[in-house]
N, C-alpha and C positions, 0 to 999 in steps of 0.2 A: 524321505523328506530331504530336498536340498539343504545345503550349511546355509544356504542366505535364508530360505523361508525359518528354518531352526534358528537362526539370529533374530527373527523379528518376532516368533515364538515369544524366545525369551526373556526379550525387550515387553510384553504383554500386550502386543499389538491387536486388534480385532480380527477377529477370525474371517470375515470378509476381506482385510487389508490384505492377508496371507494368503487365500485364495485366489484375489484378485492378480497378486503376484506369481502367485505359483501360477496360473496360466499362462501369462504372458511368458514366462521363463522358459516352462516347457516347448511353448512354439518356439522360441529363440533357440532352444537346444534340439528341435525335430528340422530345424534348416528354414524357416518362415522369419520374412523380413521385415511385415507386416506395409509391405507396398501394395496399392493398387496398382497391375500391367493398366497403361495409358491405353490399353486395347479394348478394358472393360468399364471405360464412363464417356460421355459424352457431356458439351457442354449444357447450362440450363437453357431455355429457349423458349419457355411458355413461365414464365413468374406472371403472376397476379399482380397486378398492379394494387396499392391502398383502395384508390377509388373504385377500384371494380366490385372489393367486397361489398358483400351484402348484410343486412340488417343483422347484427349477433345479438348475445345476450348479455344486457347491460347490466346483469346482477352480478357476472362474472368477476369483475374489479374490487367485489369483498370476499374474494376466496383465492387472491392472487400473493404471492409470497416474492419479494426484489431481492435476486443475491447476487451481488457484485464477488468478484474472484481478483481475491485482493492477495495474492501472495508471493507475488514477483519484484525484485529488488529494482530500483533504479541504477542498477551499477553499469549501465552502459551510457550513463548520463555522468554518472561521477557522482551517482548517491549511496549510500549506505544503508539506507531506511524503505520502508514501502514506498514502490515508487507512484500511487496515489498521493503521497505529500507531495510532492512535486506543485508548486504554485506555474497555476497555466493563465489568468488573469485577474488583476484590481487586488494582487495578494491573497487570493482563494486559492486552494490547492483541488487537486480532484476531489477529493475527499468531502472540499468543501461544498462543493456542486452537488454531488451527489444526495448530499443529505436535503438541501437545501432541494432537489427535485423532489424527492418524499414526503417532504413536507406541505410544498407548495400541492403536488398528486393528493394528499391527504385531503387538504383543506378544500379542494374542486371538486373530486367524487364522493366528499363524506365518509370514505374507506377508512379503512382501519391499517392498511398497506405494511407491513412490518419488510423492515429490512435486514438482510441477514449480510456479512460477510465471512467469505472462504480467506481465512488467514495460515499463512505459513509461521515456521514459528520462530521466521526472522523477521518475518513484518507485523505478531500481535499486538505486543508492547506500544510500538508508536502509535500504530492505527487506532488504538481502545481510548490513550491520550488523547488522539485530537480530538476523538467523539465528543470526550466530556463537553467539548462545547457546547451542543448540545440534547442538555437533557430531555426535551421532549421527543427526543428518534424512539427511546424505547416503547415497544408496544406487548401490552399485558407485562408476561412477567417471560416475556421470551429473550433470549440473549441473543445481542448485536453481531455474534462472531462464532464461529466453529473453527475449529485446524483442522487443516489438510492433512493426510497422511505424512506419513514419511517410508521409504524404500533404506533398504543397504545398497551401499555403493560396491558394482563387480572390479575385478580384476579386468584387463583389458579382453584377456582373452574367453571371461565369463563364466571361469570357471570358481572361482570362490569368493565371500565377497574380500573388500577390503580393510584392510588394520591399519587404523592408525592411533595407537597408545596415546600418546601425549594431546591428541586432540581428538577423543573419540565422536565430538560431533560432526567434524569431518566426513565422519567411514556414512553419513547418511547422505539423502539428498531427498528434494520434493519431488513426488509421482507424475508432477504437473496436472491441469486444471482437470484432465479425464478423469482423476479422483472424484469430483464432488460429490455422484453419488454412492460410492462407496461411504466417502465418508460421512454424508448425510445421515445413513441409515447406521455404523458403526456408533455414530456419538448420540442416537435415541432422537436426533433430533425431527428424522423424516418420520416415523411415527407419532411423534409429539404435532407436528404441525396439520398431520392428517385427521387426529382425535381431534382436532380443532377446530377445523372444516376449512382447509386450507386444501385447493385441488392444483393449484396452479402454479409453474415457476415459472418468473423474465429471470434469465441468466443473461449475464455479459461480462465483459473485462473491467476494474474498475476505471480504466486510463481511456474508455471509451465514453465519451461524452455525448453522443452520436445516438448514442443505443439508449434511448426512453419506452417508460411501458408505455405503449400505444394501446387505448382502452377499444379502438376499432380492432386492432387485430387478436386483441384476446377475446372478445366478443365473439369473433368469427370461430378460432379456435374453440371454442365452446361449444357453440352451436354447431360445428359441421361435427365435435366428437372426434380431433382430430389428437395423434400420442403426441405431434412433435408439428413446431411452425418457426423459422429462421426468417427473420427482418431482414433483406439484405439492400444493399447498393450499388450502383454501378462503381467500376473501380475506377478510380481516375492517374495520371502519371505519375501523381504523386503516390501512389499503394503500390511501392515494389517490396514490402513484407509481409510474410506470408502466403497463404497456397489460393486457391482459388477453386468458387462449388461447382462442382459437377454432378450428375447424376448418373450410377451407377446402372448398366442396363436391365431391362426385365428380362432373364433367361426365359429359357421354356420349364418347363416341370421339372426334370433332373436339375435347374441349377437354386430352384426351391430347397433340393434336398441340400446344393450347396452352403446356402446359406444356413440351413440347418445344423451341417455339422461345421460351420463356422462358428455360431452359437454355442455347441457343446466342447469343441476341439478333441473328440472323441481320435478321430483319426490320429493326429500329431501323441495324446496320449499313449496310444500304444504304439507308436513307431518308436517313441524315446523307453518304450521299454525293452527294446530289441539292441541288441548290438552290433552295429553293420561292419562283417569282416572285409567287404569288398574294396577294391583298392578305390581310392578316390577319382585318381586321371581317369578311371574305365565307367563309373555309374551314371548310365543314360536316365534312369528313373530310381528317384529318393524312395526311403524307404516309406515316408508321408504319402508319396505320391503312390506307389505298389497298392495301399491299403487304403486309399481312398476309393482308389481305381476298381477293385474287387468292392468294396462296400456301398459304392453307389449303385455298380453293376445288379447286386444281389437285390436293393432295392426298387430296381427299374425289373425286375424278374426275369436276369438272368446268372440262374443259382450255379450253371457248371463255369468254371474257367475255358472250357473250350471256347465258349461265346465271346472271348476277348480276344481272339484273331480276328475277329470280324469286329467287334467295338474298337479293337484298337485306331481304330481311324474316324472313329463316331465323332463329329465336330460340337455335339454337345458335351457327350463325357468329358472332351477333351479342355474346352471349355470349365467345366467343373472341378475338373484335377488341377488347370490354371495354365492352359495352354493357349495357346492361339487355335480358333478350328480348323485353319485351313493352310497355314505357315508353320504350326506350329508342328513341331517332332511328333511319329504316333506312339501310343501308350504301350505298354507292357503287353506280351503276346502271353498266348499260356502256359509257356515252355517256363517263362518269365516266374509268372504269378505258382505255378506248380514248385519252383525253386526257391518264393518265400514262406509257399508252407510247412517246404520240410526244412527249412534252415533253423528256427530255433532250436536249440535244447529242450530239455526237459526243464530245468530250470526256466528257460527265458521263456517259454510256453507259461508256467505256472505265474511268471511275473505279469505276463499280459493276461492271464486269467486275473488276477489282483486288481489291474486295472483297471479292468471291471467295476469292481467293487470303490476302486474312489472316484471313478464317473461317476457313481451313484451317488457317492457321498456328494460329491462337486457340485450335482444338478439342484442341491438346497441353499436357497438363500443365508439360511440359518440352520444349525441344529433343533431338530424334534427334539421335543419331550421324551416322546417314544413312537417309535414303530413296529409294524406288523411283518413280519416275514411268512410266505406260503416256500415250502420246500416238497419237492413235487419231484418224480420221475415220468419219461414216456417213451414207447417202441420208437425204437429208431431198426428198421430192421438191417441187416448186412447180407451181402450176395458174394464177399468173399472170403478173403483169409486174412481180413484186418484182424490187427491183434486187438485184444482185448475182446474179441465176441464171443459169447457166453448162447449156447443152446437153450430154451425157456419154456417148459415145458407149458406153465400157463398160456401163454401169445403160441407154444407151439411154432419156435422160430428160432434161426439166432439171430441174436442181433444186442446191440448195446442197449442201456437203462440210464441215458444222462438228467442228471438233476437239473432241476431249471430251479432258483430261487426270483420270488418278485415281491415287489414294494404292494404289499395292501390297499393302500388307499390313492396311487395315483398307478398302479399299472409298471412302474417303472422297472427295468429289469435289475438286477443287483448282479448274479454270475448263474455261468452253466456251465458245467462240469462234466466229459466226459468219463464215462465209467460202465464195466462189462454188466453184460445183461440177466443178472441176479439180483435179488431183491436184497435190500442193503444189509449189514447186519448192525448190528449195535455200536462196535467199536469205529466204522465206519461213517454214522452218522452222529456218534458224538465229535469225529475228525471233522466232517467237513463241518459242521454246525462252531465247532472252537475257531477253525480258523477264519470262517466269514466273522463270526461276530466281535473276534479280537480285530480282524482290518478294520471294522467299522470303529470300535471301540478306539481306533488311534488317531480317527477326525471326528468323532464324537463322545468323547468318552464321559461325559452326563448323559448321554441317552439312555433308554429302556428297552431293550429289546421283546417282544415276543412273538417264538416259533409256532405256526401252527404247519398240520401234516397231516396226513393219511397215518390208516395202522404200519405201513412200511416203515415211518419214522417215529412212531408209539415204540420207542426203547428204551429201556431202564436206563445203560449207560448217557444216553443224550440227556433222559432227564436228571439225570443226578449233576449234571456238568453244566446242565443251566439252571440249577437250586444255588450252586457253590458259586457261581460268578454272575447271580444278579439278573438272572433272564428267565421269562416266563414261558410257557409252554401251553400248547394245546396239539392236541396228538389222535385221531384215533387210536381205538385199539381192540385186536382179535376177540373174539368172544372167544368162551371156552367154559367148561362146567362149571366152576369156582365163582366166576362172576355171574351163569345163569341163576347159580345157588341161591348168593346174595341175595337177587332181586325175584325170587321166586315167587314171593307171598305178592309187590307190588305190582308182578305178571297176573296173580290170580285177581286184585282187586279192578286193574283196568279193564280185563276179562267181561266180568261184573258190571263193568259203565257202560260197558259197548254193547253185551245186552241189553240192559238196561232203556236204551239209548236207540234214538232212531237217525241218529251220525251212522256214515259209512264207516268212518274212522274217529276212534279217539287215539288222543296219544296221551304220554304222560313222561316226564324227566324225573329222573331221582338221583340224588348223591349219596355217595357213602367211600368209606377208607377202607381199601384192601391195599392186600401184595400178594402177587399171584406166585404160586409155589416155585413157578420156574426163574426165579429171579437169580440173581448171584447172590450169596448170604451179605456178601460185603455192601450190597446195595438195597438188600431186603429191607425196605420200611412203610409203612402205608403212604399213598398217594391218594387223593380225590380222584375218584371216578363220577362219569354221570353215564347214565347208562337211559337211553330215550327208546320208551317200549309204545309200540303201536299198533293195536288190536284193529284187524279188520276182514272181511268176509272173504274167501278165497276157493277159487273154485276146485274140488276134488277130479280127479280120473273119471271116476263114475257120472260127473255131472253136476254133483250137490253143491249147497255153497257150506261151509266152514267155519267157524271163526281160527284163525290165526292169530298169533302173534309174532313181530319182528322187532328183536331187541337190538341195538348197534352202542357201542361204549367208545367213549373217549374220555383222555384220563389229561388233570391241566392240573397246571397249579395258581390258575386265576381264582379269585375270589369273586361271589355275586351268584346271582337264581342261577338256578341249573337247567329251566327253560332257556332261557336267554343266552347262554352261556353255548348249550348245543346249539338249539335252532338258530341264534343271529350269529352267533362268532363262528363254532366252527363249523356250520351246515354251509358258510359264504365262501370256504374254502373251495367251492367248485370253480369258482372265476379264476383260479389259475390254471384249471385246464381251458380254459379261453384263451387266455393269455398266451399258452403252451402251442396250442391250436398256432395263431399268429406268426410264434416264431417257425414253429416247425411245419407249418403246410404252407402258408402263404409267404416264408421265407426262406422254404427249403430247407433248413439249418439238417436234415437230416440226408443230405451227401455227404455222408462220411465215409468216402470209396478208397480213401489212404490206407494202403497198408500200414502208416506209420500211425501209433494212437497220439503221438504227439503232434502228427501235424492234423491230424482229427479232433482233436485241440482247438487247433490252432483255427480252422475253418468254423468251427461253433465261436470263437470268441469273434470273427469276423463277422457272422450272422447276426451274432448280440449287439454288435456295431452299428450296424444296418436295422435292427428293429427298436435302438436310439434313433435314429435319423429317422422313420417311420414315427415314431410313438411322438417327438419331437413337434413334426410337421401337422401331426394329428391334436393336439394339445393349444397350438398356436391358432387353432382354427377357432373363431367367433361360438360363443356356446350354445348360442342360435339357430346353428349351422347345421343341418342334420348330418355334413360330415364328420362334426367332431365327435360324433360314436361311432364312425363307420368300423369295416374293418380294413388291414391294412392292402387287402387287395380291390378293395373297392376304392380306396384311398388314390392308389396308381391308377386304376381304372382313369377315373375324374381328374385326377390332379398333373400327374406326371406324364403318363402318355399322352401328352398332347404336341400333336406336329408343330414344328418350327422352319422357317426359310431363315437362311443363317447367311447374308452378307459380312464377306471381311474386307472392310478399306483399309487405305493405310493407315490413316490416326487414330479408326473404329471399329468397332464390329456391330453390325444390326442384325436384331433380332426380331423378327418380322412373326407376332402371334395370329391364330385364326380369330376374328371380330367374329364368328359365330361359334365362341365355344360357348359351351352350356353354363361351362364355373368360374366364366370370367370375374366375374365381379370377387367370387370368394378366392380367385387367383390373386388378382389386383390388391383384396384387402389381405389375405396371408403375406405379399412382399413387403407390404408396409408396413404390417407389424416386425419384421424378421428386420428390415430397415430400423425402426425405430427402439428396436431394442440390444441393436451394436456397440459395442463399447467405443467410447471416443476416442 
């Protein structure tokens, strides 16, 4: 954690406010300026006219919410106060307009319109003043007014923030207007207006008198279903402040993935976790740009680095990493990309493993309650003399056994972990288990965690390490005499049903508290087991059929049925070999041809990189879509491999798509969501 995020920490600022900063910061420290190259927008050129719209929905106008962005001083006027007080005619101030349009909007559409202002908390005090005039703005019991955040002010050079003792409200400053939905959702009040049945925001400046709700264009808004709609104007001589709209182009498939990991800033996170020893005068490609360049590559399928002699000159990668395609310098060759594998340490390897882990953390709006972890190993097999490869007698190979951890209920990856190809022992998997759930535990530390796993991770030491710090477990676990013992009599009664019974199969759960003799004394104490016996008919050598049974045990420390507990929680455990599946066949993650195990490492955290920007683009898809299950190579099939003609002019670059691709339209609508969900 940065001293400025740890200063707003301690100030008890919202844990979204901290976030929001800590990413911005990190790009500022991975070398991102946060400009648009004039190479990648063009001007608007087809705006809708008012009149062209067509018939919307008129009901829309009681589910609309007016918030003016009142938080900017008049001090380049010579005021002191909100520069909404400012009197513009007949002794009315904006302020006073404003109100007086709310009212007048109330009184026409019969609406209930409530108005909110974004106040700084230099401009609260007067603005709440003049309201008192008045009293009838308030609507229900909603407040007229939110504050905007507040930032710490850096040092020039941005490295810590600023001190200033004798006036410490100085060391701050306002985030400007990009905040408001941070802070919407920080102060309860965007959930409060949604419980309400408020869908809707006109947002504008409060100094813009200009900018009225127009009930045609939120009508239209509505009925087309649209995230985001901008009122605009032509600009006239007098508008020399300010930037002016353009629209950003529609790449091809790769710059989809662009925008994705613009979304997460996955790439930038782990380039600031590396330390660049290279001398400055001499680096043709940032260390952001190396591991973009490999993590798009692996997503567009291709998983060796050799394929980047030949990409390097690809005008859409090029594009992607944030180049010109056709002026612009080419990318990293593999000589290149081979020399940032093995550059980190073992340390700064381990740090971009971690990061990992606050991607994950980062990709939540909010803190859970609680979440599910699956902890999973799979064959990665090896064809040489990398270290760490371990002979296997079961796979009958050598080869490595990397843990893959993932998020239970959305897929999302959490870390992968290289490690030699033995099946884990105890003190190993209460290590790695400590240190994921302590990273998580330092961006959420009211959460609940609980492990589930195969018998590889059914370990005494893991369970006893998640009893002592507040984490739940579910585990398979090895049968063995002791526990057939136990459940011998509830083996002979299912027996019994299944005779009985003209089912092919019965089953039956039971619980009961053992400790199996092999434990360590120091750990020896009874656990919950459940142990799920399933009688069913099984054909003999000779022909005949049988009855059998098949018992399998898993030992937790959840409470609840013992049906429910095996069959829905941890029989569901097999979706993380799906998951596993993805990263490692359909993303290769299993090229680990490094001799070095750290920079073998280093290439699975790159993989896990790349199936964020996959899982990403996968998620952002319509739920209607039958791509949003696909997987993620039928993803690239549809989405990303699709041809592009790549004109570059001088003030532009066009991007000319095929009018008969098959997923145009869910092209069209994934960029407009990825558009509309940018920070401002």
């Amino acid at each position: 954690m940065s001293a400025a995020t740890e200063k707003m920490r301690s100030e008890g600022l919202p844990d979204i406010a901290i976030d929001t900063f800590a990413r911005y910061e990190e790009r500022m420290r991975a070398g991102e300026q946060g400009l648009i190259p004039e190479s990648e927008i063009e001007p608007l050129d087809d705006v809708p006219a008012l009149a062209e719209l067509g018939a919307g929905d008129p009901t829309a106008i009681e589910r609309v919410v007016v918030l003016k962005l009142n938080g900017g001083l008049g001090t380049s006027m010579g005021m002191t106060k909100a520069k909404s007080l400012l009197e513009v005619k007949d002794g009315h101030t904006f302020l006073d307009v404003i109100a007086r349009q709310i009212l007048q909007l109330r009184e026409r559409h019969g609406a209930r319109i409530p108005l909110l202002l974004m106040d700084s908390f230099a401009t609260r005090d007067d603005t709440l003043a003049a309201l008192e005039r008045y009293p009838e703005l308030p609507v229900e019991d909603l407040p007229l007014d939110f504050l905007q955040g507040r930032v710490p002010k850096l040092l020039a050079d941005g490295s810590v923030p600023a001190d200033w003792p004798a006036d410490p409200a100085l060391e701050w400053a306002p985030p400007g207007h990009g905040d408001v939905f941070a802070s919407l959702a920080a102060t309860g009040l965007l959930s409060d207006l949604l419980e309400r049945g408020y869908e809707y925001l006109f947002l504008s400046n409060s100094d813009n008198l200009g900018a009225t709700l127009e009930p045609r264009v939120l009508g239209w808004l509505a009925s087309e279903r649209l995230p985001f709609v901008s009122e605009v104007v032509d600009r006239t001589e007098s508008d020399r402040k300010g930037g002016h709209l353009a629209r950003r182009r529609s790449d091809g498939g790769l710059l989809l993935l662009r925008e994705a990991e613009r979304s997460l800033g996955v790439c930038a996170r782990l380039a600031q976790s590396l330390s660049d020893r290279r001398d400055p005068s001499r680096v043709s490609h940032r260390l952001v740009e190396l591991i973009k360049t490999r993590v798009l590559a692996i997503c567009c399928g291709y998983e060796d680095g050799n394929d980047l002699d030949r990409l390097r000159h690809d005008p859409l990668l090029k594009m992607a990493v944030g180049r010109c395609p056709e002026n612009g310098t080419a990318l990293c060759s593999q000589s290149t990309m081979s020399r940032l594998e093995n550059m980190p340490s073992r340390r700064q390897a381990a740090e971009m493993t971690a990061a990992l882990i606050d991607q994950f953390c980062a990709s939540f709006p909010a803190p859970p309650c609680e979440i599910t972890l699956d902890i999973d190993d799979t064959l990665d097999i090896v064809h040489g003399g990398q270290q760490l490869a371990f002979w296997n007698a079961h796979h009958d190979e050598r080869c490595f056994l990397p843990i893959h951890v993932y998020h239970v209920e959305s897929g999302k990856p959490v870390v992968v972990i290289l490690r030699t190809g033995k099946t884990p022992a105890g003190r190993e998997v209460r290590t790695v288990i400590k240190h994921i759930t302590r990273r998580i535990k330092r961006h959420w530390p009211a959460t609940r965690i609980c492990w589930r796993g195969d018998s590889h991770y059914g370990r005494v030491e893991a369970m006893a390490w998640c009893e002592e710090n507040g984490c739940d477990y579910i585990f398979g676990f090895q049968g063995n005499s002791g526990l057939d013992a136990r459940v011998a009599e509830d083996a002979e009664t299912v027996l019994l049903r299944h005779a009985a019974s003209e089912r092919d199969k019965v089953r039956a759960c039971v619980d009961f508290r053992h400790a199996p003799k092999g434990w360590p004394k120091s750990l020896k104490e009874e656990r919950r087991f459940i142990a799920r016996i399933e009688v069913s008919f099984q054909e003999t050598r000779s022909g005949h059929l049988t009855q059998a049974a098949d018992i399998r045990y898993c030992v937790t420390s959840l409470k609840g049925d013992p049906d429910h507990l095996f069959e829905t929680v941890y029989c569901a455990r097999g979706q993380a070999e799906n998951l596993i599946k993805l990263h490692k066949t359909q993303l290769a993650s299993d090229r680990t041809s490094c001799h070095n195990a750290t920079a073998n490492q280093v290439r699975l955290v790159l993989h896990t990189a790349a199936y964020w920007l996959m899982h990403t683009l996968r998620s952002r898809l319509p739920g209607t879509s039958p791509l949003a299950r696909c997987e993620f190579a039928t993803l690239r099939l549809r989405l990303i491999k699709i041809g592009a003609r790549i004109i570059e002019h001088a003030a532009r670059i066009r991007v000319h798509l095929p009018t008969s691709c098959p997923e145009r339209y869910v092209f069209a609508q994934l960029a407009a969501r990825f558009v509309s969900a940018a920070p401002s």
